[in-house]
N, C-alpha and C positions, 0 to 999 in steps of 0.2 A: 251582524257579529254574533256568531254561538259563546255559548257560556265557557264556563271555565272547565268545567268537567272534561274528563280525556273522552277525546274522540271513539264512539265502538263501530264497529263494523254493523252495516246494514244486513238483517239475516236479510234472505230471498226467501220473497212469499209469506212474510212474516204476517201482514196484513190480512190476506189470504187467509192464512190458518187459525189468525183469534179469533177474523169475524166469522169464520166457520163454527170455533166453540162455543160462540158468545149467541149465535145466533139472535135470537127477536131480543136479545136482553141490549142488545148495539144499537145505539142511536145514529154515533156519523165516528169515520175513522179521517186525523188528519197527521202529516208527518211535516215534523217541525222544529228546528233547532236539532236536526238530527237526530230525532227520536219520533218514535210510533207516538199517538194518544189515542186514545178509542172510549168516547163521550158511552155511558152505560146509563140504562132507568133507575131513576135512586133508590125504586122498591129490591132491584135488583144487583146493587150494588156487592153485596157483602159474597150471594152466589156468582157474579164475573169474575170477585177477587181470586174464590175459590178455586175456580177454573183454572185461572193461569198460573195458578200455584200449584195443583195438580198435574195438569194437561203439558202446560208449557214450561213447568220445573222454573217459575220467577218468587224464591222463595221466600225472599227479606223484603220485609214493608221497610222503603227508607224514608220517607218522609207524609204529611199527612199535610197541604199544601191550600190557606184557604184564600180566592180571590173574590171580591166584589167588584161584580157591575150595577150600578144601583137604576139603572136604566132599564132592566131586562124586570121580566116579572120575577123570577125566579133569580135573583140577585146574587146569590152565592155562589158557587163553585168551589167543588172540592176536588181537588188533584191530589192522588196515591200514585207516589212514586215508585216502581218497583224496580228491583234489582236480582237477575237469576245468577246465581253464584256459579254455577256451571256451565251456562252459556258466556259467561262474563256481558253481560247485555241488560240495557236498562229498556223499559218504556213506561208510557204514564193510563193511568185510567181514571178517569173524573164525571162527576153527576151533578146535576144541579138540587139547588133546593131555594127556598125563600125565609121568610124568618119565623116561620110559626110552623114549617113543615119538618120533623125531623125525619135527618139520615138515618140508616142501621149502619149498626155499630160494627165494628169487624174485629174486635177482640177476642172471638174466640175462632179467629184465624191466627192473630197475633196478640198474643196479653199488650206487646209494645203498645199497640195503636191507642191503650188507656190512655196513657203520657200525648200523644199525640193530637187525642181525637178533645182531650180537654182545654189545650193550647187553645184549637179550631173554635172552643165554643167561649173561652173567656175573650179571646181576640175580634172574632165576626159574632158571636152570639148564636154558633150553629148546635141547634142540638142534638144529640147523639141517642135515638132509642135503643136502647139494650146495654148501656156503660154504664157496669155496676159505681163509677164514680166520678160521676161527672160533676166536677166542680171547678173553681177558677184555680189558676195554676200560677200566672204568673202578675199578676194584681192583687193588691192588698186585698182582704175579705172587708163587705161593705161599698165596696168602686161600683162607680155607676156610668153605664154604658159599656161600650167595647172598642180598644184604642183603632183597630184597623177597619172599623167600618167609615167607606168614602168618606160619610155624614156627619163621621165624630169630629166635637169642634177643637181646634187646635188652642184655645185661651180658651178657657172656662171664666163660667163665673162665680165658683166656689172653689177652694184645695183642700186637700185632705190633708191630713199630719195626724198624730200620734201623739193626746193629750197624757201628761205627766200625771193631772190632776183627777182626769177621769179616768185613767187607768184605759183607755177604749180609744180607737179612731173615729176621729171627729170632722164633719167638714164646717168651714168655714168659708163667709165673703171674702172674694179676694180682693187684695188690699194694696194695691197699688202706691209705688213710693211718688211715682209722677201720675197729676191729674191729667195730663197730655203730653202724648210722645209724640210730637211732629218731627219724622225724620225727611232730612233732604239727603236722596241718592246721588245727587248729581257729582259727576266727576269733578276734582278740582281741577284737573287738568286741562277741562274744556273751560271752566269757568262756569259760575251760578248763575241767574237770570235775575240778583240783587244782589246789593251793594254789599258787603261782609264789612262788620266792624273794622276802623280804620282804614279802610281800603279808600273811604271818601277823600282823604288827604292826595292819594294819588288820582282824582278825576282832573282832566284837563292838562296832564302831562307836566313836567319841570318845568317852576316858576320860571318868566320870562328872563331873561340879563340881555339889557342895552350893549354892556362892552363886554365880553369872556374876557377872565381873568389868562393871562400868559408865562410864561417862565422859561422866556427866551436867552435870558441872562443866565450863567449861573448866580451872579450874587442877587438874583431875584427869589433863589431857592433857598437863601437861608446856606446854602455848602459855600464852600470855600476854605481858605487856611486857615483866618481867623475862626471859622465854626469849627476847623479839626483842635485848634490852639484850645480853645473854651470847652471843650468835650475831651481834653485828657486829663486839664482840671479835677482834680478830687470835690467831691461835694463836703457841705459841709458834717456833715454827717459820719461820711467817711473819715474826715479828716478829726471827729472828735473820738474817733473807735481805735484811731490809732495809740502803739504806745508810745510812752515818753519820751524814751530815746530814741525815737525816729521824729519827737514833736522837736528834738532839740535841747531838752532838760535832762535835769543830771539823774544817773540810777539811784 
């Protein structure tokens, strides 16, 4: 299933003609989800972007895109999304890196990629050599770790908040209302593999009866004319709500 984005047209030879520009700077080209990618050396990142921005007129950075595989050496992955406004045509270009190796920065192809390239480095922890401002962007200042790396644990064992008292954010043990959350998944539809409160009352099915009760008669049901006769009867109640002159006494 391709993404959402509209469909472009496959240039011809398109593949052909980057890794001609790109030459020794291309590592592997693959096409996928309907778009070109063409893997570049991280040293050489900033001069490939250059190129197709020049050579092949793809001139808006749209996005700065970071993925972990925490299996590979080089862990990271960056995807730069491009978009040529003239060709109406996107493709991608991405490098790897690990956590202590930084990328170059490509801000002074695009001022945007600042905004971008800080995202990549509060989120994975990638760092950007040459970003005159590279800081966290979208985590409090003081956050510790980075929410999208695979390894980040999803319950902590501290929160942060924003002390009244201290004027500063503060982290704190986290504080649990329950000592133990034992949740059961199990559908109730199929039934639990234990007894649920109350439930014990129905083991062994409805109590036994020697003789069913019947109500083959009507006057076994309680109906009949005398039961209509006593049910049109006023209660007493009724009959003290009424007034006088329907009790029979004078106005």
């Amino acid at each position: 299933m391709g993404h959402s984005a509209p469909r472009y047209a496959v240039l011809e030879g398109l593949g052909e003609h980057v890794a001609a520009t790109l030459g020794d700077r291309l590592i592997a080209t693959r096409f996928t989800q309907g778009e070109y990618c063409f893997t570049v050396r991280r040293e050489a990142i900033a001069e490939a972007l250059d190129l197709l921005r020049e050579r092949h007129e793809y001139q808006q950075l749209v996005e700065i895109a970071g993925v972990d595989y925490p299996n590979r050496p080089e862990r990271f992955e960056m995807v730069y999304c491009l978009l040529s406004l003239t060709k109406n045509h996107r493709i991608r270009v991405a490098c790897t890196t690990d956590e202590d190796t930084p990328v170059p920065t490509v801000t002074t192809i695009w001022p945007v990629a600042g905004w971008l390239e800080r995202e990549v480095y509060d989120m994975f922890g990638v760092i950007f050599a040459g970003n005159p401002d590279l800081r966290r962007i979208l985590t409090d200042y003081g956050f510790r770790g980075h929410p999208f790396r695979k390894d980040f644990p999803l319950t902590g064992y501290s929160e942060m908040r924003y002390s009244e008292e201290q004027g500063r954010v503060i982290y704190e043990p986290v504080k649990l209302a329950q000592d133990f959350r034992n949740f059961d998944f199990t559908s109730p539809w199929e039934g639990a593999d234990y007894v649920l409160p109350g439930d014990e009352k129905s083991l062994g099915g409805p109590p036994h009866v020697e003789t069913p009760k019947t109500t083959d008669k009507p006057s076994e049901t309680g109906a009949g004319k005398g039961a209509n006769k006593a049910a049109a009867k006023p209660s007493l109640e009724a009959a003290a709500d009424q007034p006088a002159d329907k009790k029979g006494g004078k106005a």
